[in-house]
GUKE-366487 format. One record per residue (C-alpha): residue number from 1; x, y, z. Coordinates in Angstrom, 3 decimals, always signed. Each point is the difference from the previous one (the first is absolute). Example, Ala and Ser with C-alpha at 12.3 -4.5 7.8 and 13.67 -1.06 7.14 Angstrom:
2
NODE 1 +12.300 -4.500 +7.800
NODE 2 +1.370 +3.440 -0.660
//
This chain:
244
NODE 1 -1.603 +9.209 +5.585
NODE 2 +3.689 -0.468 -0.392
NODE 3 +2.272 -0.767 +3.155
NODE 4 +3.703 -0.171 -0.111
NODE 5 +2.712 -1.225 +2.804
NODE 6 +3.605 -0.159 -0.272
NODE 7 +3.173 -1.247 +2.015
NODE 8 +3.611 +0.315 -0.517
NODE 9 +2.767 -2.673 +2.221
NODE 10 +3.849 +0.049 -0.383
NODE 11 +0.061 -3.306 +0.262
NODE 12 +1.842 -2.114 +2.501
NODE 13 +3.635 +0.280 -2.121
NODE 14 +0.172 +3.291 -0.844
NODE 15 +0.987 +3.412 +1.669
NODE 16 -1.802 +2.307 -2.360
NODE 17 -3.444 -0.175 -1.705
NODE 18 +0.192 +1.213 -3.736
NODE 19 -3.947 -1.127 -0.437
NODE 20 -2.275 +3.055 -0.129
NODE 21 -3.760 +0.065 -0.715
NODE 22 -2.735 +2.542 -0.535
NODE 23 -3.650 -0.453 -0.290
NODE 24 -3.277 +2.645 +0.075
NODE 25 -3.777 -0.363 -0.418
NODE 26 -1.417 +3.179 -1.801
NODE 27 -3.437 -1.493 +0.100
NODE 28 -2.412 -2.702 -0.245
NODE 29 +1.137 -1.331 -3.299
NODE 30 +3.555 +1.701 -0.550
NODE 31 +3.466 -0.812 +1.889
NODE 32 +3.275 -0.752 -0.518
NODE 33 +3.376 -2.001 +1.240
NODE 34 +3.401 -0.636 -0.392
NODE 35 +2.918 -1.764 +0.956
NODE 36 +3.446 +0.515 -0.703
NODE 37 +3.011 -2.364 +0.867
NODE 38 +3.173 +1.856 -0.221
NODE 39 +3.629 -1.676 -0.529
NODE 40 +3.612 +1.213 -0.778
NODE 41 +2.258 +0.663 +3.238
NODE 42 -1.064 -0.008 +3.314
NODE 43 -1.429 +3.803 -0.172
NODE 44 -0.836 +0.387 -3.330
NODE 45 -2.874 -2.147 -0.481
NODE 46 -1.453 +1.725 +2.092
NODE 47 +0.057 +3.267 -1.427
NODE 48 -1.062 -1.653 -3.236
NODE 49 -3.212 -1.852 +1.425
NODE 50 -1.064 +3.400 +1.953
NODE 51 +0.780 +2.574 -3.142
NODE 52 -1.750 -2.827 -2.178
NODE 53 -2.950 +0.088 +2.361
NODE 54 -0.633 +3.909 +0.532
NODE 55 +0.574 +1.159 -3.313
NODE 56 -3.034 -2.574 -1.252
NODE 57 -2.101 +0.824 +2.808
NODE 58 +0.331 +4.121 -0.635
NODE 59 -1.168 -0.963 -3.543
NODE 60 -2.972 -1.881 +1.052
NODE 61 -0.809 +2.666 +2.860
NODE 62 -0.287 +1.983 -2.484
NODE 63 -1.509 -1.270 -3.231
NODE 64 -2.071 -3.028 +0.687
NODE 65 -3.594 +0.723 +0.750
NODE 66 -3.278 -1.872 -0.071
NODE 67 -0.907 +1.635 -3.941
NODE 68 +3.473 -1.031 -1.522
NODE 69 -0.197 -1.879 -2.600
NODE 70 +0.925 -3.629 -0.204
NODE 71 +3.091 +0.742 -2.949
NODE 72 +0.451 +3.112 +2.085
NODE 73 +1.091 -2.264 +3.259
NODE 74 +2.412 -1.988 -2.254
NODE 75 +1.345 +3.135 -1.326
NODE 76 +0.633 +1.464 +4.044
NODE 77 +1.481 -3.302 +0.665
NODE 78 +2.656 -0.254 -2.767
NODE 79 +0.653 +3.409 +0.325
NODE 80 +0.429 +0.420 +4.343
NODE 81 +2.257 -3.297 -0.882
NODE 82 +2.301 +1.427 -2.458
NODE 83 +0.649 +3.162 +2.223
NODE 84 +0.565 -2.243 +2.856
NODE 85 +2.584 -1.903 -1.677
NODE 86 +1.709 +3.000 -1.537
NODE 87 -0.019 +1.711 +3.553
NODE 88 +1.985 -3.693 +1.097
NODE 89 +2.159 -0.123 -2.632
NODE 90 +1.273 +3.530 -0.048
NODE 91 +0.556 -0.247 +3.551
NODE 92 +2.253 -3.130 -0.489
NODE 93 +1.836 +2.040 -2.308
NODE 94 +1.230 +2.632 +1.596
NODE 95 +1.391 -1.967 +3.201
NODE 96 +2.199 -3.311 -0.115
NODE 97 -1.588 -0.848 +3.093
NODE 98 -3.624 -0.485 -1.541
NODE 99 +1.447 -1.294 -3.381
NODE 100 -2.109 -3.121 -1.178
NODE 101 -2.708 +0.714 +2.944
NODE 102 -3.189 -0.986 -1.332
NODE 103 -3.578 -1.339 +1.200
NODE 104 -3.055 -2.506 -0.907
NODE 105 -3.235 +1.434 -0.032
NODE 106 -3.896 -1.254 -0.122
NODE 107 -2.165 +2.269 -0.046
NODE 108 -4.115 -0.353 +0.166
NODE 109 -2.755 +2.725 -0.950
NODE 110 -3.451 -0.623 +0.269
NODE 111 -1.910 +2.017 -2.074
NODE 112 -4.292 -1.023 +0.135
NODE 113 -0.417 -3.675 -1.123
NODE 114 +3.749 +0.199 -1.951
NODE 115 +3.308 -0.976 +2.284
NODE 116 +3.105 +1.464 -1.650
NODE 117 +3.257 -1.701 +0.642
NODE 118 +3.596 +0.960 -0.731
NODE 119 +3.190 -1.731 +0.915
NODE 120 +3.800 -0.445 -0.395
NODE 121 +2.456 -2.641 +1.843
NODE 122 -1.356 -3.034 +1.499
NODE 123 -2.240 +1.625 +2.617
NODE 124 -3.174 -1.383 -0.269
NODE 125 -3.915 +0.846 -0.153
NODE 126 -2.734 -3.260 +1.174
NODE 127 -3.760 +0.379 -1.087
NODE 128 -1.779 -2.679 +2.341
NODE 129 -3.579 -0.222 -0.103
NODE 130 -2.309 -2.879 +1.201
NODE 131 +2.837 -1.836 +1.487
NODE 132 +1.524 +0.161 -3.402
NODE 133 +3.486 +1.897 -0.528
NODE 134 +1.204 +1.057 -3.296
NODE 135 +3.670 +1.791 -0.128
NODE 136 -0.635 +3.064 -2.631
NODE 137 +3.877 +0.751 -0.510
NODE 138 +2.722 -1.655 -1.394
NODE 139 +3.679 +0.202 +1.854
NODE 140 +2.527 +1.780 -2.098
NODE 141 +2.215 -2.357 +1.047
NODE 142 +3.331 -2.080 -1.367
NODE 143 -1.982 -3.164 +0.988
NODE 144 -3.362 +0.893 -1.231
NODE 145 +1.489 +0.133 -3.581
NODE 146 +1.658 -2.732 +0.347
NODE 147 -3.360 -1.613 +0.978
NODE 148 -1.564 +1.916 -3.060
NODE 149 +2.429 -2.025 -2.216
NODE 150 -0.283 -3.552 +1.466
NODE 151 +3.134 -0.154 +1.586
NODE 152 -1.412 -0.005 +3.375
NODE 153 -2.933 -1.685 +1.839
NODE 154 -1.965 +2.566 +2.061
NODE 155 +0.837 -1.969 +3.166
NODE 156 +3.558 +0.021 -1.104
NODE 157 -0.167 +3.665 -0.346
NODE 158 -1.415 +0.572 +3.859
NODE 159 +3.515 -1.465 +1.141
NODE 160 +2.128 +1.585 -2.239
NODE 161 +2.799 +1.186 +1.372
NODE 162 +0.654 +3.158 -2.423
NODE 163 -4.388 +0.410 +0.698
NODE 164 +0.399 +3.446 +1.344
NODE 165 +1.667 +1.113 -3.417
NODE 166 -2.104 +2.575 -1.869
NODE 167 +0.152 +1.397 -3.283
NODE 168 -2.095 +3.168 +0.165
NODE 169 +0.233 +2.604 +2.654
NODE 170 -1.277 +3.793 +0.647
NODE 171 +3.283 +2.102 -0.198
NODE 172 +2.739 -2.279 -1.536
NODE 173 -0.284 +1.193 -3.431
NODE 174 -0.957 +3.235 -1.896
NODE 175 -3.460 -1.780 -1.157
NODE 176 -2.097 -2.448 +1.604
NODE 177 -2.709 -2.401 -1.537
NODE 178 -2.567 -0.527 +3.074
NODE 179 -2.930 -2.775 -0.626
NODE 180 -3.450 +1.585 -0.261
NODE 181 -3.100 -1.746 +0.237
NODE 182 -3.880 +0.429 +0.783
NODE 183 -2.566 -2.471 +1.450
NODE 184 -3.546 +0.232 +1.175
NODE 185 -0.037 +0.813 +3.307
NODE 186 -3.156 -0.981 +2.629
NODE 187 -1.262 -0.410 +3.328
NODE 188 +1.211 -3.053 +1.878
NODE 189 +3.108 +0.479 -1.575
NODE 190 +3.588 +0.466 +1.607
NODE 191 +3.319 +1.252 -1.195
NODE 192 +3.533 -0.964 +1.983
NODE 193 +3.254 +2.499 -1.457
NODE 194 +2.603 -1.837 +1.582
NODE 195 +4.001 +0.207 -0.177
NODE 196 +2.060 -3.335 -0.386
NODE 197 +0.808 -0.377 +3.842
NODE 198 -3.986 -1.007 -0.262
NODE 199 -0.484 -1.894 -2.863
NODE 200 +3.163 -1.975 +0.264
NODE 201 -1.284 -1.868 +3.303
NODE 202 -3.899 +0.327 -1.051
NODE 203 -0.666 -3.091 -2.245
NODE 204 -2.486 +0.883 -2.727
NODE 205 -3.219 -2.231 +1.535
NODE 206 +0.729 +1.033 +3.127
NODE 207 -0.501 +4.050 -1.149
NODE 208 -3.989 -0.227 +0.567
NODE 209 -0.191 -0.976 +3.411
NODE 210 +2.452 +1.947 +1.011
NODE 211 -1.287 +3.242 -1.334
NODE 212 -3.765 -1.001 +0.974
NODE 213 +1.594 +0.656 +4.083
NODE 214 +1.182 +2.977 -1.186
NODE 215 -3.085 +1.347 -1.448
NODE 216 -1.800 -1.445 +3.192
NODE 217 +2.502 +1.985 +2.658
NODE 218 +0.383 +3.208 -2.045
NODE 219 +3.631 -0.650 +0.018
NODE 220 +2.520 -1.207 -1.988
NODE 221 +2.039 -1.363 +2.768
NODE 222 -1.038 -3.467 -0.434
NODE 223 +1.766 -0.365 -3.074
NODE 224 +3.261 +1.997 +1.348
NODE 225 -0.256 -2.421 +2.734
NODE 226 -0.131 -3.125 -2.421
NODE 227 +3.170 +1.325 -1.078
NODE 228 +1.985 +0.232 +2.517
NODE 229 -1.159 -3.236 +1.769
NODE 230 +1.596 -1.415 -3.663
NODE 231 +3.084 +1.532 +0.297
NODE 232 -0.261 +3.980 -0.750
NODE 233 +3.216 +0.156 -1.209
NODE 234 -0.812 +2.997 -2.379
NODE 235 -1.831 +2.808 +0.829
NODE 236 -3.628 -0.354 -0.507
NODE 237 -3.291 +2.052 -1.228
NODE 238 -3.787 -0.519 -0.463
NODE 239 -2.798 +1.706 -1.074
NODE 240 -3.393 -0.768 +0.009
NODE 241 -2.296 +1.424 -2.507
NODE 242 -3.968 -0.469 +0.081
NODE 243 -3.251 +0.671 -0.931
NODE 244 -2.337 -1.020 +2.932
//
């Protein structure tokens, strides 16, 4: 049976919280979350992160059922995606005040034994399972390429201090190119969505355990804690994701 938890935190710096996240079980075997990380100007990230948010989950209220297809899902993906970022973008358009507003997003279906993910910026999505965690996205990041190309150590990259530079947003451009993937998806296994106020404090081996007291308490405040007790600086989002 899947189980999902989520918490949002401003943070311990900042007045306003442009994280937003949405998650729903529609059975034993099919749910869905997201998490969005808005930016540009102190309001209008977050009307980017929240528009960005509902207008993917009215899609997936609406079309994703238990008999959908597997190229079907990707299809409802791409698709709740690019009317998300055209809803962002137009927005930004007409008012000065939103212009270059924008938002990362990682978004999770499971769908039977197949996990869908989908993402854009450097928010991230953990799979951990027997005390193993593997990170299934890639940061669309200035350092990440520069990583890509040899030019930076990974370690060099965590201390970067242009790190929090992205290269591909929901809402900054007419188009967006979002990362799709699918993996096999099983019981025992455990997803974190996370924004950067997270996973910029939460080294890589320490992901497991933390999640694991997560999992254990039903709540993601362990990891929200682990973040502020490092700092919090930014504001900060997990979800948990699992098939009991």
């Amino acid at each position: 049976m899947l189980k999902a938890t989520g918490l949002t935190h401003k943070g311990t710096v900042r007045a306003q919280n442009q994280d937003v996240f949405r998650l729903k079980v529609l059975g034993e075997s099919l749910g869905y979350a997201m998490v969005c990380d808005g930016m540009g100007g102190e309001k209008a990230g977050d009307i980017a992160s929240l528009a960005t948010i509902e207008m993917i989950d009215r899609y997936l209220k609406k079309g994703l059922t238990p008999q959908l297809p597997l190229n079907s899902v990707r299809s409802l993906i791409m698709t709740a995606v690019s009317a998300a970022n055209a809803v962002v973008y137009e927005q930004a358009q007409k008012d000065e005040r939103f212009h270059g507003m924008g938002t990362t997003l990682v978004m999770a279906i499971v769908s039977g034994q197949t996990l869908h993910i989908c993402h854009v910026g450097d928010s991230r999505i953990y799979l951990v399972h027997g005390g193993e965690t593997l990170q299934l996205t890639k940061d669309h990041s200035m350092v990440q390429m520069l990583v890509d190309k040899g030019e930076l150590s990974q370690s060099e990259a965590d201390t970067h201090p242009k790190k929090h530079y992205i290269t591909r947003a929901i809402g900054v451009a007419p188009r967006v190119e979002p990362d799709y993937a699918e993996y096999p998806f099983g019981q025992g296994q455990v997803l974190l969505l996370c924004s950067d106020g997270l996973s910029n404090y939460l080294p890589q081996e320490q992901v497991a355990e933390e999640v694991m007291k997560c999992v254990r308490q039903h709540s993601a405040a362990p990891l929200i804690d682990y973040a502020l007790a490092a700092g919090g600086a930014d504001n900060v989002t997990a979800v948990i994701l699992t098939d009991e």
